[in-house]
C-alpha positions as CSV (number, residue, x, y, z in Angstrom):
1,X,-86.2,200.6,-19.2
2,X,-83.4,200.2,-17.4
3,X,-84.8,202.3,-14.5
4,X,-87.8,200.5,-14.6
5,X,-85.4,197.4,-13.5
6,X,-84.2,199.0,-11.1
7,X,-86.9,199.6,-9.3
8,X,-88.6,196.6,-9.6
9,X,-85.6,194.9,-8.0
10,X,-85.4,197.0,-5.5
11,X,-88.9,196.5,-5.0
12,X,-88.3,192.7,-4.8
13,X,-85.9,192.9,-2.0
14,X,-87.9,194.9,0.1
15,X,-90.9,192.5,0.0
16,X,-88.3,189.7,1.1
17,X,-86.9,191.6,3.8
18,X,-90.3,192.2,4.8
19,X,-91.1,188.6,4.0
20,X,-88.1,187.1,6.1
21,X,-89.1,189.6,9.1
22,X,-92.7,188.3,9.1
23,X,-92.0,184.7,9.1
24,X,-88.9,184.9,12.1
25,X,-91.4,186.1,14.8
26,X,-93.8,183.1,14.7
27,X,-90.7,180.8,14.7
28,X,-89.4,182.7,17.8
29,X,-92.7,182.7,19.1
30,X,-92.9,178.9,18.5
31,X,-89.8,178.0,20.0
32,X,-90.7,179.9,22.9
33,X,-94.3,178.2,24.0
34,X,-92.3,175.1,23.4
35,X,-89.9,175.7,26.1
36,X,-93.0,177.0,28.6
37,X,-94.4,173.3,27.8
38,X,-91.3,171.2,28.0
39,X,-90.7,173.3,31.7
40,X,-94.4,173.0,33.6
41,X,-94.2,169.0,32.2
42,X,-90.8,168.7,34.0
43,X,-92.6,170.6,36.9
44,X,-95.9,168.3,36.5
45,X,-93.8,165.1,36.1
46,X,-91.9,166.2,39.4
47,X,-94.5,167.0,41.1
48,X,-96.3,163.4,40.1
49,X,-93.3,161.9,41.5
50,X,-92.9,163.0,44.7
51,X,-96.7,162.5,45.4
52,X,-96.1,159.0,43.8
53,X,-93.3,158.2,46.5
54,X,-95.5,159.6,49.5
55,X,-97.8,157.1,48.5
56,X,-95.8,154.5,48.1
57,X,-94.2,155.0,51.4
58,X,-98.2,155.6,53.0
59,X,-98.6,152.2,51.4
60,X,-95.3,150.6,53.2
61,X,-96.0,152.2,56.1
62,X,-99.6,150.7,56.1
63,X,-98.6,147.4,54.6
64,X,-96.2,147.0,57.9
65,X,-99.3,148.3,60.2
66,X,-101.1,145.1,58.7
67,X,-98.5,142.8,59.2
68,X,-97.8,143.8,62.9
69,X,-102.0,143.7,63.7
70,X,-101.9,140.4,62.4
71,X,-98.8,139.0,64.0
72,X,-100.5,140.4,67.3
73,X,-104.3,138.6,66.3
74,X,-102.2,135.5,65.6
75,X,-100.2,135.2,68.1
76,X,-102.6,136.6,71.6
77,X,-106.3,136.2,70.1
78,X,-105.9,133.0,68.1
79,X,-102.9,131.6,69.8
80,X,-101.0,130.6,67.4
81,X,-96.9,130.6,67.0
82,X,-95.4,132.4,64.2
83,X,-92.5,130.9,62.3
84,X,-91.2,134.3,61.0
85,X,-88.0,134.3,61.8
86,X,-87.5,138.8,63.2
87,X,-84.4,140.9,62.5
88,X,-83.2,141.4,66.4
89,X,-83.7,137.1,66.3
90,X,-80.2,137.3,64.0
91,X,-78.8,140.8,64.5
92,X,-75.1,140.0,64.7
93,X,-74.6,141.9,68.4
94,X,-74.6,141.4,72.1
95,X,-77.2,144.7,73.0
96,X,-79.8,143.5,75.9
97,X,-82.3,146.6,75.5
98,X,-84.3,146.9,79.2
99,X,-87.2,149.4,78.2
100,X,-87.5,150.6,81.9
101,X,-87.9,154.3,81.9
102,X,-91.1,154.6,82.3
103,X,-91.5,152.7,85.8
104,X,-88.1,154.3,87.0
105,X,-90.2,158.1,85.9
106,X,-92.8,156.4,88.0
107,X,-90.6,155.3,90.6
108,X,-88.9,158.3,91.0
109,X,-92.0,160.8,90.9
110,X,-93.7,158.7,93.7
111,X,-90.5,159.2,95.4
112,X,-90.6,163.1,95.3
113,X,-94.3,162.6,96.4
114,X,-94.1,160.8,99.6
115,X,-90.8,163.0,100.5
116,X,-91.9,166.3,99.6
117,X,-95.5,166.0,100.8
118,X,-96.4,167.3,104.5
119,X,-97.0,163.6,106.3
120,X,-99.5,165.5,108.3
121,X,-98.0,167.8,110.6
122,X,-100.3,169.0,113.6
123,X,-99.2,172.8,114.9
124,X,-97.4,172.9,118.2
125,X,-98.7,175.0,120.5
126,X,-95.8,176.7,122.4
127,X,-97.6,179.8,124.2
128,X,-100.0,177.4,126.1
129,X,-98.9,177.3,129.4
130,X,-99.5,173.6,131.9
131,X,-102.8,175.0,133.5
132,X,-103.8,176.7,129.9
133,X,-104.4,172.9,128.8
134,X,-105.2,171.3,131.8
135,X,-109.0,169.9,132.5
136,X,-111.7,171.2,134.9
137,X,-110.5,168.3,137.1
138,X,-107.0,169.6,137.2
139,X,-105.8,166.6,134.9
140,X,-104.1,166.5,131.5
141,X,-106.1,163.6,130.3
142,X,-109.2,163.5,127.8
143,X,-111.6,160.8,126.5
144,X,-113.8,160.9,123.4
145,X,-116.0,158.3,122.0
146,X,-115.7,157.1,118.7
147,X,-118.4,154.8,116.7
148,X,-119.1,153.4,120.5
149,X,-115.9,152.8,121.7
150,X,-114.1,154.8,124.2
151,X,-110.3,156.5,123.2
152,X,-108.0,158.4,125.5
153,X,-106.3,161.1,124.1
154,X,-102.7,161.5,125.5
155,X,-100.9,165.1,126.0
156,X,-98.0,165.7,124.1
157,X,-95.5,167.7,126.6
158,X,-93.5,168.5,123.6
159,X,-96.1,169.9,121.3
160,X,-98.4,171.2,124.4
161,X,-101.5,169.7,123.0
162,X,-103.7,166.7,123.4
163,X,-102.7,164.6,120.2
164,X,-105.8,163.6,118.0
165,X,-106.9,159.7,117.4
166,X,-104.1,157.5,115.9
167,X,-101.9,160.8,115.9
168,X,-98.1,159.9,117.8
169,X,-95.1,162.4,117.9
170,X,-92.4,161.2,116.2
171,X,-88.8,160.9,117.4
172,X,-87.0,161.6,114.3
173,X,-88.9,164.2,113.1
174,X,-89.4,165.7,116.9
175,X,-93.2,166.6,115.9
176,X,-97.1,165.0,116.3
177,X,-98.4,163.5,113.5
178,X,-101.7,163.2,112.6
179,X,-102.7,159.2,111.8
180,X,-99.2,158.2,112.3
181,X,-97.9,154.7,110.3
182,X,-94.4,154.5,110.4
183,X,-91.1,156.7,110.4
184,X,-89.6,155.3,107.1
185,X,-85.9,155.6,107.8
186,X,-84.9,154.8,103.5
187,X,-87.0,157.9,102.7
188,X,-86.2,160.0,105.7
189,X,-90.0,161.5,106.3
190,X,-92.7,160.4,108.3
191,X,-95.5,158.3,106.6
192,X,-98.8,159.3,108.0
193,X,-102.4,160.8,106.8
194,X,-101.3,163.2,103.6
195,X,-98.7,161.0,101.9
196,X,-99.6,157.5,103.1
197,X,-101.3,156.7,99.2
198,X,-98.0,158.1,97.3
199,X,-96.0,156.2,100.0
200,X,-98.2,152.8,98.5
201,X,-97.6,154.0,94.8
202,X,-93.6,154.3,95.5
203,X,-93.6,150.6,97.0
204,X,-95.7,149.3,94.6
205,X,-93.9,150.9,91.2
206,X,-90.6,149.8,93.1
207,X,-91.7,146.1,93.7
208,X,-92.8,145.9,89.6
209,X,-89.3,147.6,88.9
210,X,-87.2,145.3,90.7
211,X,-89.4,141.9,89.2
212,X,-88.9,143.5,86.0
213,X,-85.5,143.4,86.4
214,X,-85.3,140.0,88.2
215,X,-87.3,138.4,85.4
216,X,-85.0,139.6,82.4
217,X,-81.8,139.3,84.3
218,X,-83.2,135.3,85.0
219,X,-83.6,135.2,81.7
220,X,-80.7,136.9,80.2
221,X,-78.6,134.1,82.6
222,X,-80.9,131.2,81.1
223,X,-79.8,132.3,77.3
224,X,-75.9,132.1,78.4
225,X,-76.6,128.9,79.7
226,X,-77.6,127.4,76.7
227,X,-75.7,129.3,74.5
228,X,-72.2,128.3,76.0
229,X,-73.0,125.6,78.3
230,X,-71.9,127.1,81.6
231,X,-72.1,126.4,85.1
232,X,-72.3,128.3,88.1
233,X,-68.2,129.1,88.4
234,X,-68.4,130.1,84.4
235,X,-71.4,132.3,85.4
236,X,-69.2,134.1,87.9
237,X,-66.1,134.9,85.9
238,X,-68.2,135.5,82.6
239,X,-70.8,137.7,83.6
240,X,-70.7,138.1,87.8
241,X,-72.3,141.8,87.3
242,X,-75.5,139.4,86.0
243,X,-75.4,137.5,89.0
244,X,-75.5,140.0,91.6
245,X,-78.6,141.9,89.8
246,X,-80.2,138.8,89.9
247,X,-79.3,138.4,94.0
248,X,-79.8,142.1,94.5
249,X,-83.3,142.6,92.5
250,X,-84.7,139.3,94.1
251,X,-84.1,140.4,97.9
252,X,-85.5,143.6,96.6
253,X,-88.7,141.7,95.1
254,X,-89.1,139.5,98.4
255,X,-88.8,142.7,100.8
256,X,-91.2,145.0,98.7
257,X,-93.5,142.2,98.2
258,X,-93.7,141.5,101.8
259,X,-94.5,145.3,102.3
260,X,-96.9,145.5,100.0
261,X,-98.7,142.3,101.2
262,X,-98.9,144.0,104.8
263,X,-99.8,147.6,104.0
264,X,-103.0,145.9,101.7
265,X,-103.9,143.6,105.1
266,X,-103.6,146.7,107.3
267,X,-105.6,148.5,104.6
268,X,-108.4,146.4,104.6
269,X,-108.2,146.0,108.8
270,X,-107.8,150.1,108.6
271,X,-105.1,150.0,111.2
272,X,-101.8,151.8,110.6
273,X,-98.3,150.0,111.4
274,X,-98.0,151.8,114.4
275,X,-101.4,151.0,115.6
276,X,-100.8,147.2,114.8
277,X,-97.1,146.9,116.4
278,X,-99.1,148.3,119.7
279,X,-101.7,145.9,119.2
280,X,-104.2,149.0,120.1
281,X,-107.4,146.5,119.4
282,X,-105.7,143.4,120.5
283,X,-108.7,143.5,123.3
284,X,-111.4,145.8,121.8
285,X,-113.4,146.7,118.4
286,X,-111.4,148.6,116.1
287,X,-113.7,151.9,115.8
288,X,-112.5,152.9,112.2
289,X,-113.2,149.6,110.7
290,X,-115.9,149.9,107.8
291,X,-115.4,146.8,105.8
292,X,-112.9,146.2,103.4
293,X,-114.7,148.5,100.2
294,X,-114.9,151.1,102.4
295,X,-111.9,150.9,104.1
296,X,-109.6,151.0,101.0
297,X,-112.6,153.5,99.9
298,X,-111.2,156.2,103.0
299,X,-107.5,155.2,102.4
300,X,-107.4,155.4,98.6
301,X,-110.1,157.8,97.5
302,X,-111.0,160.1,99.6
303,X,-109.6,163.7,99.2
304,X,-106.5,164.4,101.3
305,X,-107.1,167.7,103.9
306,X,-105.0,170.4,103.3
307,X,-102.0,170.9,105.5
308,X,-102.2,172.3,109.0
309,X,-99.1,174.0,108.8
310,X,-97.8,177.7,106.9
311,X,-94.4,176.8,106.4
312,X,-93.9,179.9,104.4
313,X,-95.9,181.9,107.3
314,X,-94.3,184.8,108.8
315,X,-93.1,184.3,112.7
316,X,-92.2,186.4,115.3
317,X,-89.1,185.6,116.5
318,X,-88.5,183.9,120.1
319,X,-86.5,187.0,122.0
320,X,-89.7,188.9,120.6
321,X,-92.0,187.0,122.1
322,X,-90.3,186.8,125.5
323,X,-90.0,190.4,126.1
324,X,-93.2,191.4,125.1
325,X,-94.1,188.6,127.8
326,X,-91.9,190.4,130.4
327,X,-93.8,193.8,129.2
328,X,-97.0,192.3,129.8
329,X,-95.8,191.1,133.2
């Protein structure tokens, strides 16, 4: 009997153990797909709220879009003044902001232009000799007709050639140029046929430059007034650097202007400076006038020729050239 106990009991505690080891997995196995679910809802629920914040700051961002389109339709299409009072209205500082970059960039590139560009440069021709360019008449002196009127063309001793129409040989640069304006001492380069148009952009972008300057300098002056009730001797010892962009940028804005005025009347006459200061059709029709339309038309919009001289040609040198002259002789 007593064995028969035994073995029951023994019995008995195997069937726990193997009990107890059934019922531990699932727990484990429980615990564990609860911690996969608690992790991808953090993951979701971060997820969720980073895309909530990029919409919320799509929907500031769009919400300050509006407000600016319709300060801009109130203010220029329907004309009407805004009361809003702005944050640089009360920002507690002294910063005047000028936003002129851009037009100095412009300035500055028309600059490079006009200076860097061959003003038109017509080839010398230094192996002619005096009877090589002489007429059948024995005479250095030519006449072409243009459009019905009668030119002389004038032999350049320099150069060795008979100068084109409207061409002169400059001083300062010792060479003939082709449609000669002016010699611009400020830029240092002839203004002629290939760089007259940048030579017009430069003085224009400069003449907007300095008014923009004159303007907010006026007003920057206008604001001190009122703020501290100045005169002209407070002006002076409070802010004198104010003053003299004020003088500098209006005689800037009154010479440019000026400039600009004359170079749109020869324009539309199609005259060049030189050709006016000469008063070359002072007594006779100007052959190259076309009208107005067409004469900006030629000065503005037609294609620039290329340039007449190699600068980066190779040359031979002058004691070459004089003994294979003396060889030849």
């Amino acid at each position: 009997m007593e064995a028969q106990l035994e073995s029951r009991e023994s019995d008995t505690e195997i069937m726990e153990q193997i009990t107890l080891s059934d019922m531990s997995e699932p727990e484990f196995a429980g615990s564990k797909l609860q911690d996969d679910t608690e992790n991808e809802s953090r993951v979701y629920n971060k997820i969720a709220g980073n895309f909530g914040n990029v919409l919320v700051s799509l929907r500031e961002n769009l919400f300050v879009i509006k407000r600016v389109v319709q300060d801009l339709w109130f203010q220029y299409v329907r004309g009407e003044n805004s009361d809003r009072i702005r944050a640089y209205h009360v920002w507690p500082g002294n910063n005047v902001q000028f936003r002129t970059s851009i037009i100095v960039i412009q300035v500055l590139v028309n600059l490079i232009l006009v200076s860097a560009n061959d003003p038109g440069i017509i080839p010398r021709n230094d192996q002619a000799s005096v009877e090589e360019v002489s007429t059948s008449d024995g005479t250095r002196r030519k006449k072409i007709t243009v459009n019905g009127v009668e030119l002389k063309l004038k032999y350049c001793r320099i150069c060795k050639i008979f100068r084109p129409p409207r061409s002169c040989h400059c001083a300062v640069c010792d060479n003939c140029v082709e449609k000669f304006d002016h010699h611009c001492p400020w830029i240092g380069q002839c203004i002629a046929l290939r760089n007259y148009r940048f030579y017009l952009a430069f003085v224009i972008s400069a003449l907007i430059f300095f008014m923009y300057i004159f303007a907010f300098s006026v007003l920057r002056i206008h604001q001190r007034i009122e703020k501290d009730n100045i005169g002209f001797i407070g002006l002076l010892k409070n802010c004198p650097e104010t003053l003299a962009l004020v003088s500098f940028s209006f005689a800037a804005t009154c010479f440019l202007g000026g400039l600009a005025v004359f170079h749109a009347y020869l324009i539309a006459m199609n005259q060049t400076a030189y050709e006016n200061f000469r008063r070359r059709y002072a007594d006779s029709k100007n052959p190259y006038d076309k009208g107005i339309i067409s004469n900006y038309k030629e000065v503005l919009f037609v294609p620039l020729p290329p340039s007449r001289v190699d600068f980066r040609a190779e040359v031979m040198p002058i004691w070459q050239i004089k003994s294979t002259r003396d060889v030849m002789c």
